[in-house]
C-alpha positions as CSV (number, residue, x, y, z in Angstrom):
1,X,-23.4,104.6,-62.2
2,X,-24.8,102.0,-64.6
3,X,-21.8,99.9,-64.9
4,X,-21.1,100.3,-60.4
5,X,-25.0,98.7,-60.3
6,X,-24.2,96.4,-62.7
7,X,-21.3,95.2,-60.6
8,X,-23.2,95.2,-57.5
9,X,-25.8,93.0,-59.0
10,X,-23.2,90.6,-60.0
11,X,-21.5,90.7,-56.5
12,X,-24.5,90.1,-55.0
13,X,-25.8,87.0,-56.6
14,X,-22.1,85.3,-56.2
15,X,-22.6,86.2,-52.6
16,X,-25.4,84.5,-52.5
17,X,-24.9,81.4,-54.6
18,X,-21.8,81.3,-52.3
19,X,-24.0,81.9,-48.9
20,X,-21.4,84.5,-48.4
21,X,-23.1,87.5,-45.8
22,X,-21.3,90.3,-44.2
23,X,-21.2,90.5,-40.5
24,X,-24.0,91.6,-38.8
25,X,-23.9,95.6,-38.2
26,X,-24.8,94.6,-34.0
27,X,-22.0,92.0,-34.2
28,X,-19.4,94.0,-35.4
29,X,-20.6,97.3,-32.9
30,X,-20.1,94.6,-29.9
31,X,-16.7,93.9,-30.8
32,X,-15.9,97.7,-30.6
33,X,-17.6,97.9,-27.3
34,X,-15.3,95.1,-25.7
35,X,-12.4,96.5,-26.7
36,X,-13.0,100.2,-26.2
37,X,-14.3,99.2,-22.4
38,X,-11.2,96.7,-22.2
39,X,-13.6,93.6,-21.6
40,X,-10.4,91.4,-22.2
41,X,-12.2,88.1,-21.0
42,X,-15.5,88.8,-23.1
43,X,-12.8,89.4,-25.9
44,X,-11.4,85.6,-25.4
45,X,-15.0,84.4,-24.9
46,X,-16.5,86.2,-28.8
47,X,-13.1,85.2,-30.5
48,X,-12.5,87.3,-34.2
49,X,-10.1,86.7,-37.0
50,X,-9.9,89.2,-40.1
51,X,-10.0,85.7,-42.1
52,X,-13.7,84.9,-41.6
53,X,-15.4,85.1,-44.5
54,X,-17.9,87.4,-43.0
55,X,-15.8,90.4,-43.0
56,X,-15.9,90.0,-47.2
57,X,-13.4,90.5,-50.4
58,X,-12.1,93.9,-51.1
59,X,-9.6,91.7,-52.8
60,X,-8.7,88.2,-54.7
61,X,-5.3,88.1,-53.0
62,X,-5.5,86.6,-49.4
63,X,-3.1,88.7,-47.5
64,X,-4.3,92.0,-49.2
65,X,-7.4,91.2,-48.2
66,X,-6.8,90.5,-44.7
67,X,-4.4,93.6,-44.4
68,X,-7.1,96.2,-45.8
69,X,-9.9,94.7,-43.3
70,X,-6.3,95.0,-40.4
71,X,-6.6,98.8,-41.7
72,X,-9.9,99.4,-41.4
73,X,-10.3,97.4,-37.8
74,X,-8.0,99.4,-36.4
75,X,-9.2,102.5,-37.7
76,X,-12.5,102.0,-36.2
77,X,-10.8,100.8,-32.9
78,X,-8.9,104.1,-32.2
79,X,-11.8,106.1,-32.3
80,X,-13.8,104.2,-30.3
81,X,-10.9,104.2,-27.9
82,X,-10.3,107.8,-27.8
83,X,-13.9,108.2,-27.5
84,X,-14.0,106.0,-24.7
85,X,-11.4,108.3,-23.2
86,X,-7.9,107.3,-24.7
87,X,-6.2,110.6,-25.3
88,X,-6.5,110.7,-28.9
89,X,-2.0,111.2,-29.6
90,X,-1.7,108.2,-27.6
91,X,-4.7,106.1,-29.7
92,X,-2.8,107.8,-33.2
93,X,0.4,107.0,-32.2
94,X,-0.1,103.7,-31.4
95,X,-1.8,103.2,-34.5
96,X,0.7,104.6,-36.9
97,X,3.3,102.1,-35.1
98,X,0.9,98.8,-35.7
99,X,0.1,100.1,-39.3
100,X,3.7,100.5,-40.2
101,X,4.4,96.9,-38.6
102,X,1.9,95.2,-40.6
103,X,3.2,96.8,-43.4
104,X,6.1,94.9,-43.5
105,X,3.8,91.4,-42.9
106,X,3.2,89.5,-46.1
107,X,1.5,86.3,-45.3
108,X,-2.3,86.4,-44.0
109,X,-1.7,84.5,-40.9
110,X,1.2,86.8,-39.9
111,X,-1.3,89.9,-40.2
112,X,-4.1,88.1,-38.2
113,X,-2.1,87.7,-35.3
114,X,-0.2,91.2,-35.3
115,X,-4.2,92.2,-35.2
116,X,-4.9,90.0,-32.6
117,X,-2.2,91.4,-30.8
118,X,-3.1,95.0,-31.2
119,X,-6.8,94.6,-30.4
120,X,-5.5,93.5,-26.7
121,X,-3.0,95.9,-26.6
122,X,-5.9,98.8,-27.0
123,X,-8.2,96.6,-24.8
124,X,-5.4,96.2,-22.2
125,X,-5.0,100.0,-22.2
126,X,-8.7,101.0,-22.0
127,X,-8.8,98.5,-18.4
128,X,-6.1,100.3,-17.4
129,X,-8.0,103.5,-17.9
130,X,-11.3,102.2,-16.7
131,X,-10.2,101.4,-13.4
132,X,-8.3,104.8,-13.3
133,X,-12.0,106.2,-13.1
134,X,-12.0,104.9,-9.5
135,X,-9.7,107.4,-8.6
136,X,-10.9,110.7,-7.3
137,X,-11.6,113.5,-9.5
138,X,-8.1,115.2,-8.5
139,X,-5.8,111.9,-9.1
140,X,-8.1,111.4,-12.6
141,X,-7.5,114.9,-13.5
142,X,-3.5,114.6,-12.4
143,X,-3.5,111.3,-14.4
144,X,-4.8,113.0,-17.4
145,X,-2.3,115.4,-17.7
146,X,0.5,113.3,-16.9
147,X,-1.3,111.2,-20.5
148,X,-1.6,114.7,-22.3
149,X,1.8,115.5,-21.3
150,X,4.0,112.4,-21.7
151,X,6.4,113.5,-24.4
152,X,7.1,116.8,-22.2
153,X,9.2,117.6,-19.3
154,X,6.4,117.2,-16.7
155,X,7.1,118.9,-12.9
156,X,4.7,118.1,-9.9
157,X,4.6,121.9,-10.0
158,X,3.1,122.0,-13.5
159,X,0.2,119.7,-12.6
160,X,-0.8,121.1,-9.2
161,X,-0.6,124.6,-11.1
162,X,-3.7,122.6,-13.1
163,X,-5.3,120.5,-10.9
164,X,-5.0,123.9,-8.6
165,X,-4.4,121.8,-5.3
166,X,-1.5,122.3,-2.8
167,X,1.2,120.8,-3.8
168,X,1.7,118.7,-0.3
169,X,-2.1,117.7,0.0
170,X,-2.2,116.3,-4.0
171,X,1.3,113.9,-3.2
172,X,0.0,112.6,-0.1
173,X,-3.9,111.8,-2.2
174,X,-2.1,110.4,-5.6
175,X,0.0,107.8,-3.5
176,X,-3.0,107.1,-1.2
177,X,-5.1,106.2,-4.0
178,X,-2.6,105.0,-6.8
179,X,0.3,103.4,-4.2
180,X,2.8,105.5,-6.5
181,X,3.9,109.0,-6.2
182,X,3.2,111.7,-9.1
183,X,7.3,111.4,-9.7
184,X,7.1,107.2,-10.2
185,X,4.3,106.9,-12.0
186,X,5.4,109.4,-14.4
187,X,8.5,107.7,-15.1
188,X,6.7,104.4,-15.6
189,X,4.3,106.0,-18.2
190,X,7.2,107.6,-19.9
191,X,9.2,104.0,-19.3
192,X,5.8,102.1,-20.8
193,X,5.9,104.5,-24.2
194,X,10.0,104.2,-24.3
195,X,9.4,100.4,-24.9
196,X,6.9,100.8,-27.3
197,X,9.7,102.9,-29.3
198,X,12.0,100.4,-29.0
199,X,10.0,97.8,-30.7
200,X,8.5,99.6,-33.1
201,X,11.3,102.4,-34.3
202,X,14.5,102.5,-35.1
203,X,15.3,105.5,-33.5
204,X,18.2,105.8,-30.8
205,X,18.0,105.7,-27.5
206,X,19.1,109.5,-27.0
207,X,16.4,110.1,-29.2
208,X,13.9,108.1,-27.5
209,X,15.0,110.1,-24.3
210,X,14.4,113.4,-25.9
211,X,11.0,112.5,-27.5
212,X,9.8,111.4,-24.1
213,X,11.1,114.6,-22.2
214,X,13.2,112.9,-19.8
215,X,15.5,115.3,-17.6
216,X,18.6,113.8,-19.3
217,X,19.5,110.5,-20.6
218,X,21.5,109.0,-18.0
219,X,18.3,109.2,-15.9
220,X,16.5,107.3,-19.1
221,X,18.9,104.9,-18.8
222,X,18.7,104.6,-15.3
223,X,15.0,104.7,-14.7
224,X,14.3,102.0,-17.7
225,X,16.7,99.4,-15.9
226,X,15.3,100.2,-12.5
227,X,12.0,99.9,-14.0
228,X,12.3,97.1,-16.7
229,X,15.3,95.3,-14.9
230,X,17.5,95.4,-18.6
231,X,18.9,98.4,-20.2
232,X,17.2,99.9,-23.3
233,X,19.9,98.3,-25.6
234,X,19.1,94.6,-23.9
235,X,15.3,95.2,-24.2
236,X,15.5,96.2,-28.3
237,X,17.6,93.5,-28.7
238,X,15.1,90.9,-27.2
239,X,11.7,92.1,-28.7
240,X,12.1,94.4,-32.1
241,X,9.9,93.4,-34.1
242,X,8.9,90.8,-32.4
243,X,5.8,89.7,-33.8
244,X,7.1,89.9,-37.5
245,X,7.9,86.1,-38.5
């Protein structure tokens, strides 16, 4: 106890000699708030960087530095997210695939713009799920379990079984309101998670197809070209890894 005072003391007084202050507690809560309400252009406008001095030293070393405060950002992020109404294995998932990037990042600049990168890619997401909320409470509530369900085999029957609307009546509102039907925009969502695999894992693509819950691979395959335009293989080959320089 003595010698942790005696420490903060000492910490203290450098700080100050070296007018080094922490971020303001408001400053950093607005930064949350953009990115868990997917304000992308008030995002551009504020600007961050884990290299600004006000974020302080948990250590000497540069890029540990900047890689513990990439830790904690995006720590803080996916709970704001999922309270914000990201379902939480999506906000989890996506966060164990950025941590285990920038765990192969050595050099500070590298890390500060994987986390640049990630902070729009939650941000991006929670638009997408804000204007979701314009949808009528059946289409939000089949959206959500399409989300909750993404790794499973999912059948229109399943979801009208939950939603508890006639099966006819629910197709002909979702593609009124969303211009998809329940059957394409599953495959996209499943399509949009397949690619994050691809760039972030080394697993196969049979793999990838069974995590996902597709009805068999040849319709992975065939739904990723028609949706992406490139096969699997092509689009692993073009952006693994792709922010790691």
């Amino acid at each position: 106890m003595g010698k942790m005072n005696s420490d903060l003391l000492n910490t203290l007084m450098e700080q100050n000699d070296d007018s080094v202050r922490h971020t303001d507690p408001d400053d950093e809560f607005s930064f949350y708030h953009l990115v868990s309400t997917g304000n992308i252009e008030g995002l551009k406008s504020r600007g961050f960087s884990l290299m600004d001095k006000g974020l302080g030293v948990l250590s000497d070393d540069l890029a540990r530095n900047v890689l513990y405060h990439f830790i904690i950002s995006i720590s803080m992020i996916t709970r704001h997210c999922i309270d914000k109404g990201m379902p939480s294995e999506v906000a989890y998932t996506l966060s164990d695939l950025y941590i285990r990037k920038v765990d192969k990042l050595k050099k500070a600049d590298e890390i500060n713009r994987l986390h640049k990168t990630m902070v729009y890619d939650y941000a991006e997401r929670m638009a997408q799920i804000a204007e979701n909320d314009r949808y009528s409470i059946h289409v939000t509530k089949t959206i959500k379990y399409i989300n909750d369900h993404i790794t499973e085999p999912i059948s229109v029957k399943d979801i009208t079984e939950n939603v508890k609307l006639n099966k006819s009546y629910l197709c002909a509102l979702f593609k009124k309101e969303t211009g998809k039907t329940i059957g394409s925009y599953i495959d996209t969502k499943k399509i949009e998670l397949a690619k994050e695999y691809l760039t972030n894992t080394e697993l196969r693509f049979i793999e990838i197809s069974n995590a996902l819950g597709f009805r068999s691979y040849s319709y992975y395959i065939q739904m990723f070209k028609k949706i992406t335009g490139i096969t699997p293989k092509e689009y692993r080959s073009i952006y693994y890894n792709r922010y790691i320089v």
